[in-house]
C-alpha positions as CSV (number, residue, x, y, z in Angstrom):
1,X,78.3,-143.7,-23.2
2,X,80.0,-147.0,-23.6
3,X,79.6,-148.6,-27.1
4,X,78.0,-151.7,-27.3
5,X,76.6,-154.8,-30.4
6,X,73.0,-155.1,-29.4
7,X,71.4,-158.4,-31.0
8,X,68.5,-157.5,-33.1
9,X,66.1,-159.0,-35.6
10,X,64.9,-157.8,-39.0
11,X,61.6,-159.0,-40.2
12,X,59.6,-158.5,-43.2
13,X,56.1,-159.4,-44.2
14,X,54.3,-158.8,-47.6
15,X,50.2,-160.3,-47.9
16,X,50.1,-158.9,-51.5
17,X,50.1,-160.0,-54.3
18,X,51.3,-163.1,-52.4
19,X,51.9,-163.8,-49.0
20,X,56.0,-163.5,-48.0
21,X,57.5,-163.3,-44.6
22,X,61.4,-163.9,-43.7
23,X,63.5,-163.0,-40.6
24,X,67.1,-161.9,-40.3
25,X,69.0,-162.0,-37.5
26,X,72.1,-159.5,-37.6
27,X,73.5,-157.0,-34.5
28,X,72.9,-153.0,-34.0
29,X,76.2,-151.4,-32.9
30,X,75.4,-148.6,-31.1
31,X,77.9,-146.0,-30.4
32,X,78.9,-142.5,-29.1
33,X,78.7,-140.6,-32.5
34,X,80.8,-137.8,-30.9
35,X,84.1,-140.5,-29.9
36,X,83.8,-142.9,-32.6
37,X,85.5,-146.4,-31.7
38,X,89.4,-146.9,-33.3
39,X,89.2,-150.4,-35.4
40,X,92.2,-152.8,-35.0
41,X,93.6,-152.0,-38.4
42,X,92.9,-155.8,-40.0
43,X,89.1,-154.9,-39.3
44,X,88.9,-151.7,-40.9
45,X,88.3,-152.8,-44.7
46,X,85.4,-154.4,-43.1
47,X,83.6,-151.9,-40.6
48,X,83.5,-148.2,-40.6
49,X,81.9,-145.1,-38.8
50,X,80.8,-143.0,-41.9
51,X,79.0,-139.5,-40.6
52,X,77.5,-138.5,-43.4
């Protein structure tokens, strides 16, 4: 399995007690859970694999 960002998009919508919708648009990184992708070192206080 190759890792890979996927684009996604989150949405939400509420009709009670008022009516509330928003959208988010943010990525799904989908990886091999057994070979976890190595992070240059500067980008490891920002993204981790945690297997809990």
């Amino acid at each position: 399995m190759v890792s890979a960002l996927y684009p996604c998009t989150i949405t939400h919508v509420r009709n009670r007690p008022t009516k509330y919708a928003f959208r988010h648009r943010t990525y799904l990184w989908l990886i091999d859970p057994d070979r976890p992708p190595r992070l240059p070192r500067a980008l490891r206080p920002l993204a981790r694999f945690d297997a809990r």
